[in-house]
N, C-alpha and C positions, 0 to 999 in steps of 0.2 A: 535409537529414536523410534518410537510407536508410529506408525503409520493407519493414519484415518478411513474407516471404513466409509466408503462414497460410493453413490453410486453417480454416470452422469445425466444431468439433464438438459435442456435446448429452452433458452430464456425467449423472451415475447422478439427480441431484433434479431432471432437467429443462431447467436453467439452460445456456447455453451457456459453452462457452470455444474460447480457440483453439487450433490445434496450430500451433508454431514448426519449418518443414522443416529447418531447416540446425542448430536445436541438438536436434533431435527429441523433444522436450519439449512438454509442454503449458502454459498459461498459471496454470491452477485443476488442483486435485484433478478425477478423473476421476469419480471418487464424489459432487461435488456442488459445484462452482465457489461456488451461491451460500451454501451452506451453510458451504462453507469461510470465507468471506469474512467474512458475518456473526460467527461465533463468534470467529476468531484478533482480526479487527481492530475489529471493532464489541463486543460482549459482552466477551471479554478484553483489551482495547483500550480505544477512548475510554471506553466507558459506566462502566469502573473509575475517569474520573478525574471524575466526580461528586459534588461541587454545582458542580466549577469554571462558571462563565459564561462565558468565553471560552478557548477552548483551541488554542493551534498546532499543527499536526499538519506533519511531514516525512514524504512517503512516497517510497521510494526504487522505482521498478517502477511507472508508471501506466497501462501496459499496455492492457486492455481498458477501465478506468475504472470498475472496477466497486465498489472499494472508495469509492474517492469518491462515486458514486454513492448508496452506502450508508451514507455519512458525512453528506453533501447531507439526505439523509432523516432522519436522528436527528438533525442540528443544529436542523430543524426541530420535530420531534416535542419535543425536549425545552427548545426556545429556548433554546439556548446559541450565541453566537458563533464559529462555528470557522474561520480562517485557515488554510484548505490550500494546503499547499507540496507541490507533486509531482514528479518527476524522469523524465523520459521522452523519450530522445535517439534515439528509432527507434519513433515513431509509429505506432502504428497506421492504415491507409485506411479516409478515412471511410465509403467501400463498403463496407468490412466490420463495420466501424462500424454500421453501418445494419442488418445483420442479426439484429443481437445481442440478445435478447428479454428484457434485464433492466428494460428502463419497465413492460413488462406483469406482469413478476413482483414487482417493487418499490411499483408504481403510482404510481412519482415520471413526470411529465411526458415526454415525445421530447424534447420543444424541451429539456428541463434535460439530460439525458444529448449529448445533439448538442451542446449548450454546450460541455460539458466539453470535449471532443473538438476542437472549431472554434475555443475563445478563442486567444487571440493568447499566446504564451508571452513570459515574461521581463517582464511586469508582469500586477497585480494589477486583477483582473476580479470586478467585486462580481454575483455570478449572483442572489443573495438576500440582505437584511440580516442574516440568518448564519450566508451561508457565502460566502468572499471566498478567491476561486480564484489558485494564483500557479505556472505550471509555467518550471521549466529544461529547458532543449535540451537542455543538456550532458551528459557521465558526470560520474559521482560523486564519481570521483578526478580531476578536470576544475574541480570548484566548490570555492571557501573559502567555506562556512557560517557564517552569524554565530553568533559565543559564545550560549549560553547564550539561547538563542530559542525553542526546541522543547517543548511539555509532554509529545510523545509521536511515536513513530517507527514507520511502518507499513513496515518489510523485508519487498518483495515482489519481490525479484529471483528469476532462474530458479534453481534447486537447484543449490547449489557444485561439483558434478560437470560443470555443462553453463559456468557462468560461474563461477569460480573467482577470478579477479581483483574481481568485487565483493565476493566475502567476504574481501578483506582487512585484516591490520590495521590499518590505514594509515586505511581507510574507517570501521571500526568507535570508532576514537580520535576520527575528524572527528567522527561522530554525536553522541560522548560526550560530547564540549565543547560538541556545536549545543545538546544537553541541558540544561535547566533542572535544579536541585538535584529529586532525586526523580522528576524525568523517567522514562521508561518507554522500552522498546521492545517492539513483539511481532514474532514471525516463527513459518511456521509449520513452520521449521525449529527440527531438535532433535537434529542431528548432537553428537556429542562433541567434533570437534574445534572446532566451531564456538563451540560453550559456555564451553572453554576458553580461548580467543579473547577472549572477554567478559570471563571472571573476570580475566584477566592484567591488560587493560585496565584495570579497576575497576568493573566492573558486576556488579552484586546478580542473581547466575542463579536464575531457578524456570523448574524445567521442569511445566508443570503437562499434564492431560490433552488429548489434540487434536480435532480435530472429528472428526465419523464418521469411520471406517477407520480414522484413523492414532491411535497409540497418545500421542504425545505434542507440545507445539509449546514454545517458548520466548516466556519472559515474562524481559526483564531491566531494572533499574532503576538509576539514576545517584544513587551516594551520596551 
């Protein structure tokens, strides 16, 4: 597995993220990595599919781990079981890894964030009773997802401008069948064509409001 030349940088709330040189793109919003994080995938995201007690998550982008990380924390906070599946075929190093200051701002453990980062991908890693960690090597258009497994889909690939082949249809079909009936996805993308994308597919579009700075993110739902 290739590992991404980044260097890091400190977004507008404090939180780090990284910059990717070769698609010159950054990983988070530049305005607030953790804030972005929290609201798209945590707040409009899982905490919407409550009372569920156990919930599968697909995240497509595990990038710096932060989402997980943030997931790791409210599986706890609210004891619920959460089964994360995450896709990540160009790792982050853990050196850089290392710099990254979302335990202090989280106040989830080093050892649980270094976890995420260090498990062994392509089986299933119980970090705490729940939350049971599962990452793929592979691209996206690479894996056959099981039917109808997913309550929820965390889209955090780079912006369709820089990776254009993950937002396609092809991909977005795969998700819809990983999708449970009423299944969800969020992304905190809100392109038009994108959206349109969904709807053809079959998925229930809301574009609802986005975290600071940006105007809007998408929420879509499997009929």
């Amino acid at each position: 597995m290739n590992t991404p030349r980044v260097e890091l940088i400190t977004s507008s709330d404090g939180s780090h993220s990284l910059y990717h040189r070769e698609l010159n793109e950054t990983y988070h919003s530049k305005h607030g990595a953790l804030q972005e994080s929290k609201y798209v995938y945590i707040q409009q995201g899982i905490h919407t599919l409550l009372p569920k007690n156990t919930i599968d998550v697909i995240e497509v982008g595990f990038g710096t781990g932060l989402n997980a990380l943030l997931t790791y924390k409210w599986a706890l906070e609210h004891d619920v079981l959460v089964r994360y599946t995450t896709i990540e075929p160009f790792p982050v190093s853990l050196a850089t890894v290392q710099q990254l200051n979302y335990s202090a701002l989280t106040e989830v453990q080093e050892s649980i964030f270094t976890a995420l980062h260090e498990s062994a991908f392509n089986t299933n890693i119980e970090l705490h009773s729940n939350f049971i960690l599962f990452k793929y090597s592979k691209l996206l258009e690479d894996l056959s997802l099981p039917k109808e497994s997913f309550d929820i889909c965390f889209f955090d690939a780079f912006a369709p401008s820089k990776q254009p082949d993950m937002w396609s249809t092809s991909n977005f079909s795969m998700l819809y069948t990983a999708l449970r009936k009423e299944g969800i996805l969020v992304t905190y993308c809100a392109q038009g064509n994108f959206k349109r994308t969904l709807q053809q597919i079959g998925y229930r579009v809301e574009a609802i409001k986005g975290p600071p700075f940006k105007k809007e993110m998408t929420k879509a739902c499997k009929s």
